[in-house]
C-alpha positions as a Markdown table, in Angstrom:
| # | Residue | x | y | z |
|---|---|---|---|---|
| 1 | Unk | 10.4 | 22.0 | -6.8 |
| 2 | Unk | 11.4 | 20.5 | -3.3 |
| 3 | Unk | 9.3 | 20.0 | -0.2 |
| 4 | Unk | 9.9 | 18.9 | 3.5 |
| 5 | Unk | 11.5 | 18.4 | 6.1 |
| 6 | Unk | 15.4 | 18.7 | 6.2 |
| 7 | Unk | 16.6 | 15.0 | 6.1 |
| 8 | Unk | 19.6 | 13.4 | 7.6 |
| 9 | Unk | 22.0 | 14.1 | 4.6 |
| 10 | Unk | 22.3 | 10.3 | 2.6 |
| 11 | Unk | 25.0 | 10.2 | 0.3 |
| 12 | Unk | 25.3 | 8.1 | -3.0 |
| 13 | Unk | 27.0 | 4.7 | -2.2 |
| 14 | Unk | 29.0 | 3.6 | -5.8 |
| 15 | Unk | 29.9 | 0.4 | -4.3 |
| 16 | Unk | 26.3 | -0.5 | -3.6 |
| 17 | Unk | 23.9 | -1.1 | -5.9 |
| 18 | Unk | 20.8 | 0.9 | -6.7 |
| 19 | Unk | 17.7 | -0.4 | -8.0 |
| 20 | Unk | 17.1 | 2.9 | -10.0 |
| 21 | Unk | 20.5 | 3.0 | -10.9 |
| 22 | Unk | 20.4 | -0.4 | -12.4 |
| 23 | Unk | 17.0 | 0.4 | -14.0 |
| 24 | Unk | 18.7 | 3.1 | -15.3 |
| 25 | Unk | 21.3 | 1.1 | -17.0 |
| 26 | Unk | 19.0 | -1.4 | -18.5 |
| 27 | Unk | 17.2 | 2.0 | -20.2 |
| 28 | Unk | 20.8 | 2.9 | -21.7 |
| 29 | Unk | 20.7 | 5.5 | -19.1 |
| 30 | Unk | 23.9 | 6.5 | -17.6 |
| 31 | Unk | 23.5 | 7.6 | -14.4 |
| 32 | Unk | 25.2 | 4.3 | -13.1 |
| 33 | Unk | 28.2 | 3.1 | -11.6 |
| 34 | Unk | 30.1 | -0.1 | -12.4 |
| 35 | Unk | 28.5 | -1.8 | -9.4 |
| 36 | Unk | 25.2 | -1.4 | -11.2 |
| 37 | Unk | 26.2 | -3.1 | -14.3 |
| 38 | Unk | 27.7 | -5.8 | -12.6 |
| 39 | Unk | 24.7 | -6.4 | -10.9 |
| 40 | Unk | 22.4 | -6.0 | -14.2 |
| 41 | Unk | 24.9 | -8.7 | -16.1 |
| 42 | Unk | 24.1 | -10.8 | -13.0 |
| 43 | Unk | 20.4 | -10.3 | -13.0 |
| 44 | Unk | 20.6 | -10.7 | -17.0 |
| 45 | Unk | 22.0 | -14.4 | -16.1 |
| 46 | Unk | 19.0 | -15.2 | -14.2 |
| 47 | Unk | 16.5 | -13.1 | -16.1 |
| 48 | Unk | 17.7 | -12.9 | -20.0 |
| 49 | Unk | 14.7 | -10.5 | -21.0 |
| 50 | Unk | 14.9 | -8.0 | -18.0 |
| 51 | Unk | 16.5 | -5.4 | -20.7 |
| 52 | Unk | 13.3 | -5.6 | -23.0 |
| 53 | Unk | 11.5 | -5.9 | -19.8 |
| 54 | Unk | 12.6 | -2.7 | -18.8 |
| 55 | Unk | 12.3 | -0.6 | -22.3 |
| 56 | Unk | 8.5 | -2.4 | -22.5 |
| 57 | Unk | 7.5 | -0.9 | -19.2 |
| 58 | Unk | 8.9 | 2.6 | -20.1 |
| 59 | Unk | 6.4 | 2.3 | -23.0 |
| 60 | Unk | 3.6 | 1.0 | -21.0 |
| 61 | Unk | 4.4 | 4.1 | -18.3 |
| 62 | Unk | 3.7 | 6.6 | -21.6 |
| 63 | Unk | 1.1 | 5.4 | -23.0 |
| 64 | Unk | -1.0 | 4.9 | -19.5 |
| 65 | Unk | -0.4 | 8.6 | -18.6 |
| 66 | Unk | -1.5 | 9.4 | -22.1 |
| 67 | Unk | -4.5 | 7.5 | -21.8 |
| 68 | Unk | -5.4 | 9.3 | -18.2 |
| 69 | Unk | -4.8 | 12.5 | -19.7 |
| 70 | Unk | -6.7 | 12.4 | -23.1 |
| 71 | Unk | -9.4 | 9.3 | -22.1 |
| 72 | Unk | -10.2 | 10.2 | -18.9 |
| 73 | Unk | -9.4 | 13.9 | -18.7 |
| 74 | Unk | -6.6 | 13.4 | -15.1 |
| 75 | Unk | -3.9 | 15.9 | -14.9 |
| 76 | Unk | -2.7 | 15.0 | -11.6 |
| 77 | Unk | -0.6 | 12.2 | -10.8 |
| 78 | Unk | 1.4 | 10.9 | -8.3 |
| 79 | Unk | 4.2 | 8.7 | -9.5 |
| 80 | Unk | 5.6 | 6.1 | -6.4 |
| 81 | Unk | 9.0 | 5.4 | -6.9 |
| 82 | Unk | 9.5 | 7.3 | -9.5 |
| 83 | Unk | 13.3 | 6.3 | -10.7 |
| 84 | Unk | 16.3 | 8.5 | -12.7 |
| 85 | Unk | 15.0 | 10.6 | -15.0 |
| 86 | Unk | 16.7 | 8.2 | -18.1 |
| 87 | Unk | 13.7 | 9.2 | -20.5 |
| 88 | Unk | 10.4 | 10.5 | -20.5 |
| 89 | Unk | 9.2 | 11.6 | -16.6 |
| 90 | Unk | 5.9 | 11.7 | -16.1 |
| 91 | Unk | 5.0 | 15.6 | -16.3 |
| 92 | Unk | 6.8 | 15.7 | -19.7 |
| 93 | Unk | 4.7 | 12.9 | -21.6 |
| 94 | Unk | 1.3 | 14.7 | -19.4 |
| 95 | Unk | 2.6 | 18.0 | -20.3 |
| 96 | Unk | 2.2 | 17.6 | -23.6 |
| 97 | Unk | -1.1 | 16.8 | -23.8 |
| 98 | Unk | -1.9 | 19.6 | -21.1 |
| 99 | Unk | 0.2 | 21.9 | -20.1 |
| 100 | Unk | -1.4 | 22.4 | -16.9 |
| 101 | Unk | -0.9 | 18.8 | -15.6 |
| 102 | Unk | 0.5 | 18.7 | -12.2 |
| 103 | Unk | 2.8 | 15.7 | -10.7 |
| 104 | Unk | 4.2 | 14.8 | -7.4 |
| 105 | Unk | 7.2 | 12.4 | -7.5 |
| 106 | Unk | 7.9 | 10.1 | -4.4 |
| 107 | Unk | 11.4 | 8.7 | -4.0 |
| 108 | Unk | 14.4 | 7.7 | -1.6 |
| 109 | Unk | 17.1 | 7.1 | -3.1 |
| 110 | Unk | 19.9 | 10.1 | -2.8 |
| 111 | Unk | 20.9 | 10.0 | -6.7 |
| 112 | Unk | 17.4 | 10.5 | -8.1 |
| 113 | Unk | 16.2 | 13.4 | -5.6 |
| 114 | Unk | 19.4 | 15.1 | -6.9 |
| 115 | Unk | 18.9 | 14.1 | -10.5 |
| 116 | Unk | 15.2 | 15.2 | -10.0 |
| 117 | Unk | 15.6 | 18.4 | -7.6 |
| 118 | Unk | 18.0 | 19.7 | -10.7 |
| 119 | Unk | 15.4 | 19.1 | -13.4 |
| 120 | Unk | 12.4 | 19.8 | -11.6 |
| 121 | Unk | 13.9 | 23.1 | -9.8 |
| 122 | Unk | 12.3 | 25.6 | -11.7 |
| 123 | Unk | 8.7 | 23.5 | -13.0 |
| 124 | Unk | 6.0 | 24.8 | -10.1 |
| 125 | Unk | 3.8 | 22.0 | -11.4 |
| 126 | Unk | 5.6 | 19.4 | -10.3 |
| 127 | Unk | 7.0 | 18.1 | -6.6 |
| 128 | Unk | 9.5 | 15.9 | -5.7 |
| 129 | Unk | 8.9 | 13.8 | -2.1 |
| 130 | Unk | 12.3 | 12.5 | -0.1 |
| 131 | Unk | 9.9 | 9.8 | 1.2 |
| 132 | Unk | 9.5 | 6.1 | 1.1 |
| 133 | Unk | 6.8 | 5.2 | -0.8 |
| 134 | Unk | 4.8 | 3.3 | 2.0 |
| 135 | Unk | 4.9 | 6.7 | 4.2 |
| 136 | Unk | 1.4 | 7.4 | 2.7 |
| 137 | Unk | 0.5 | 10.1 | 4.7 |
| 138 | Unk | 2.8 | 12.2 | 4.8 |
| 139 | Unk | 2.8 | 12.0 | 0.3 |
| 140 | Unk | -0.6 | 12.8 | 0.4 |
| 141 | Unk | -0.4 | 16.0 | 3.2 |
| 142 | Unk | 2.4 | 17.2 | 1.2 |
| 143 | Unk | 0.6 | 16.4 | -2.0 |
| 144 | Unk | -1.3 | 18.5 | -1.2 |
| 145 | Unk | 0.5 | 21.7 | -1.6 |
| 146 | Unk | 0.4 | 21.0 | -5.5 |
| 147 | Unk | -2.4 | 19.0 | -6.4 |
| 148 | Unk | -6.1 | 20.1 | -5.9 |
| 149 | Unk | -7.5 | 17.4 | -3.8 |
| 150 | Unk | -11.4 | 18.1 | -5.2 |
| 151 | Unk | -10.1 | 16.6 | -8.5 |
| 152 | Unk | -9.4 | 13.0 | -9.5 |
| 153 | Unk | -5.6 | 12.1 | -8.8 |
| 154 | Unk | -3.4 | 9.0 | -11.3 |
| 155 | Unk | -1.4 | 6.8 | -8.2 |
| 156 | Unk | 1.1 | 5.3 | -10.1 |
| 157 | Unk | 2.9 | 2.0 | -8.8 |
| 158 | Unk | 5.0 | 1.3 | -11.2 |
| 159 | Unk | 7.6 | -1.5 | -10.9 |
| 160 | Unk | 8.3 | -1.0 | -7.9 |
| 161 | Unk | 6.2 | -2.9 | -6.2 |
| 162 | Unk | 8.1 | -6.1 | -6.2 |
| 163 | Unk | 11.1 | -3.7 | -4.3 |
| 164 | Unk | 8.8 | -4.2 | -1.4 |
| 165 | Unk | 8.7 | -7.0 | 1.0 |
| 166 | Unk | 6.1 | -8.9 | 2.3 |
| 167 | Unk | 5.5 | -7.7 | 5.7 |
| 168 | Unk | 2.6 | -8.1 | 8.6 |
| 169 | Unk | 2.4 | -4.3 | 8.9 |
| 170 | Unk | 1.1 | -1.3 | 7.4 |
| 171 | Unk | 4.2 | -1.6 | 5.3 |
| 172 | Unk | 2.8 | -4.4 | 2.8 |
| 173 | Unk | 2.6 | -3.6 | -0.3 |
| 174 | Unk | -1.3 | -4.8 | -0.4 |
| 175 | Unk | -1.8 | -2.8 | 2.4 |
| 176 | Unk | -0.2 | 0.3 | 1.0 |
| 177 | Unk | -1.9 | 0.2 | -2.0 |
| 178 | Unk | -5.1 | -0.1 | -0.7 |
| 179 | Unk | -4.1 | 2.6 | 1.8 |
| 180 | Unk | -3.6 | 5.3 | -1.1 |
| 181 | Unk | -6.8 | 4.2 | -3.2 |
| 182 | Unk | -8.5 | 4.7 | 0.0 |
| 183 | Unk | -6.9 | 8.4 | 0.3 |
| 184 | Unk | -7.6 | 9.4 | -3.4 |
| 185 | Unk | -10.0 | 11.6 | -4.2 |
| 186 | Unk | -13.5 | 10.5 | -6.0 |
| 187 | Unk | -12.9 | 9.6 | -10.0 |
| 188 | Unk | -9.6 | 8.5 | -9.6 |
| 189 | Unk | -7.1 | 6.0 | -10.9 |
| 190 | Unk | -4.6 | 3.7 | -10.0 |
| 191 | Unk | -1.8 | 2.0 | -12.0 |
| 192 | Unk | 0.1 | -0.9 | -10.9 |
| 193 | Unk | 2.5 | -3.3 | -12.8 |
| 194 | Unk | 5.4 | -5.3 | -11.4 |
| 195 | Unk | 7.6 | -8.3 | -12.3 |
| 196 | Unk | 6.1 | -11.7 | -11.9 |
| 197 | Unk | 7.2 | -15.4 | -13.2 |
| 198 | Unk | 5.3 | -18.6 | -13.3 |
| 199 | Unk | 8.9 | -19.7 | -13.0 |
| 200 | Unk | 10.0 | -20.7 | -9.2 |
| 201 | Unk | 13.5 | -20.9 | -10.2 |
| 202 | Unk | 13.2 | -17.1 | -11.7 |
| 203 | Unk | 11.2 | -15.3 | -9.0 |
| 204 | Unk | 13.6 | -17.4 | -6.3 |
| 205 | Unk | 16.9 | -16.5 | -8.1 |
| 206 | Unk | 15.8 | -12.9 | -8.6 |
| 207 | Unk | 15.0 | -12.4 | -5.2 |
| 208 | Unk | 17.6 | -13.7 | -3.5 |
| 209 | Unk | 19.9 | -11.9 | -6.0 |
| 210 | Unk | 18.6 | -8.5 | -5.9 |
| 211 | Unk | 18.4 | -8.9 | -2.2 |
| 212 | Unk | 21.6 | -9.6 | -2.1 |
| 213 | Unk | 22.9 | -6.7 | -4.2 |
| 214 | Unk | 21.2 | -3.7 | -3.0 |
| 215 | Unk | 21.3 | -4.9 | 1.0 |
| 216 | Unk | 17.6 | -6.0 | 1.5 |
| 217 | Unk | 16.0 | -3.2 | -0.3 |
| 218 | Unk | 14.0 | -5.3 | -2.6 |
| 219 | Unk | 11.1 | -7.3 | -2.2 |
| 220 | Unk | 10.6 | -10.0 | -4.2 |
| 221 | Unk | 8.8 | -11.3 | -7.6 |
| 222 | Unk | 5.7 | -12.4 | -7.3 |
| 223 | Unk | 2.8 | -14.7 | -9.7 |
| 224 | Unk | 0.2 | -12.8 | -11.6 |
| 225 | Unk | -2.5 | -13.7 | -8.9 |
| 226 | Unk | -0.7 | -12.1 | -6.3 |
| 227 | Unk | -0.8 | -8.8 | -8.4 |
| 228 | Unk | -4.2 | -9.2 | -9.0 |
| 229 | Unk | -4.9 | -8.9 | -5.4 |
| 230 | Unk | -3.3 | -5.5 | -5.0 |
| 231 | Unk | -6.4 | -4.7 | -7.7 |
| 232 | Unk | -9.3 | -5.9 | -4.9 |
| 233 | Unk | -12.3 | -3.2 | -5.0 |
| 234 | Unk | -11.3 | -1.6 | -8.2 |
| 235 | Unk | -13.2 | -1.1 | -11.5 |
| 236 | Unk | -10.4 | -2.7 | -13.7 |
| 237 | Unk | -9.8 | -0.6 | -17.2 |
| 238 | Unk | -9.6 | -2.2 | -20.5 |
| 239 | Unk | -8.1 | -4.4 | -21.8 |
| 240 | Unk | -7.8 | -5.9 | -18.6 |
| 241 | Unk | -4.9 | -7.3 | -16.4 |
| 242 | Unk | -2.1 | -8.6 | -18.2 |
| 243 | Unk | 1.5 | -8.2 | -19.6 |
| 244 | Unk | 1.9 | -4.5 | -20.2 |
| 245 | Unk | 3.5 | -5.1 | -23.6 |
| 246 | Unk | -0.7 | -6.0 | -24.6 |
| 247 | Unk | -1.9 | -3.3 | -22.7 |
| 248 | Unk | -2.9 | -1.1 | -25.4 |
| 249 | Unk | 0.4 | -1.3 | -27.7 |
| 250 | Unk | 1.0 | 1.7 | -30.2 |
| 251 | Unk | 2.1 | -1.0 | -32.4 |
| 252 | Unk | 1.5 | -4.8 | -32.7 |
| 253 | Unk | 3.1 | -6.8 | -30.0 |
| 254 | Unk | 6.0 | -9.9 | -30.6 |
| 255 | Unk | 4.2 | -13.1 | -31.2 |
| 256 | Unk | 4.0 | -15.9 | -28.5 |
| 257 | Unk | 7.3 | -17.5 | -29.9 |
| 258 | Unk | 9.2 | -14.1 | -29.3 |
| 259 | Unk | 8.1 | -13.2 | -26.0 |
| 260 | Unk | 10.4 | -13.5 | -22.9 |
| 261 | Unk | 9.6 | -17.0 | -20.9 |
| 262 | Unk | 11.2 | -15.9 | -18.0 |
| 263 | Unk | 9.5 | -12.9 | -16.4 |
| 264 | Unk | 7.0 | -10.3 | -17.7 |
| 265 | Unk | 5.9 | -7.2 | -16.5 |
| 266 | Unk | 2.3 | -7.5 | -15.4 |
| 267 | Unk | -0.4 | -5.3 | -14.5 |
| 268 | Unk | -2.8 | -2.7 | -15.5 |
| 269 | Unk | -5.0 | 0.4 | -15.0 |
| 270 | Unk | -8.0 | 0.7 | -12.6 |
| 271 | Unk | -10.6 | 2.9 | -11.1 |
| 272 | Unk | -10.4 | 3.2 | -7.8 |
């Protein structure tokens, strides 16, 4: 199901690339173009692991939802920047636990509201936004219309935080995120992970890469203390804050010697 206002019609630039689209790629999706995969075979020169980083935070993405839903009883979530559909969506791995789970899906970029209006078209539990995810208002008013607002609500950030710049405004990501805890209703939860390096060279390469790429619609990696900020006033879950390969793995995780030494995805769940 669709909601809002009639938008400016945007149409899907091949030439360009697209973060979801190159996200896509990196799943073995392919709902890509050949200026995504050049990009990703760039990106995989700077960043070796970023195609196990991105299969490792698909897993973390299901078992976090199926933690809210059987731990902590939430069957409402509202997924920011939520990406192509490439495997399981949100409502599908929530769904199955209970079928009355509800989610509202906030995105921008032409190919996934299309991808998303077509496999979402005839589900009344779910929403899909056209909005950027910092236009926090406006999510939450038409949010709304699906989700019951005296129950806890699942915000999930994740990775794509690091697609948003540093700003001044009410457009940081810090700002936003404390911005939508503030909004949530009482019991709920937050989940945040994004891509962060203790490696200058990586999170400077990156950046200025994926900058260049998609136009300036990226933000930039960041270290694991500046994701621990975006956590300030919340009741952190176990296990903690950390790569989201250890974050409660289904099965045991690569040793030390195994693990990418470039970049990690790097968060957590928390109470908000």
């Amino acid at each position: 199901m669709a909601y809002g206002e009639k938008r400016q019609p945007r149409f899907v630039d091949m030439d360009q690339p697209s973060v979801a689209r190159m996200y896509d790629w990196l799943l073995g999706g392919s709902a890509n173009y050949e200026s995504d995969r050049d990009a990703c075979r760039r990106l995989l020169g700077i960043a070796p692991s970023s195609q196990n980083l991105a299969r490792s935070n698909r897993e973390f993405l299901r078992r976090v939802v199926r933690t809210l839903v059987k731990e902590h009883a939430i069957t409402q979530f509202i997924d920011h920047g939520s990406g192509l559909p490439t495997q399981d969506n949100v409502h599908e791995i929530a769904q199955r636990l209970d079928p009355d789970s509800r989610v509202v899906y906030v995105d921008n970029d032409p190919m996934v509201l299309a991808h998303g209006r077509t496999t979402l078209a005839e589900d009344d539990k779910t929403l899909i936004l056209d909005c950027d995810m910092r236009e926090t208002e406006k999510i939450i008013s038409a949010a709304k219309t699906v989700l019951d607002w005296k129950k806890p609500v699942a915000a999930l950030f994740v990775s794509v935080l690091h697609c948003l710049a540093d700003t001044e405004d009410d457009r940081d990501p810090a700002r936003v995120v404390r911005r939508v805890a503030a909004a949530l209703p009482p019991g709920s939860y937050m989940v945040i992970c994004q891509l962060v390096s203790d490696d200058p060279k990586v999170r400077d390469g990156v950046t200025s890469l994926m900058a260049k790429e998609t136009h300036n619609q990226w933000g930039r990696v960041r270290t694991a203390d500046e994701v621990t900020q975006f956590f300030d006033g919340m009741e952190i879950e176990p296990p903690g804050l950390g790569d989201v390969i250890d974050w409660r793995p289904d099965a045991p995780p690569p040793p030390k010697h195994l693990r990418p030494t470039d970049w990690v995805e790097w968060g957590g769940l928390a109470k908000v």
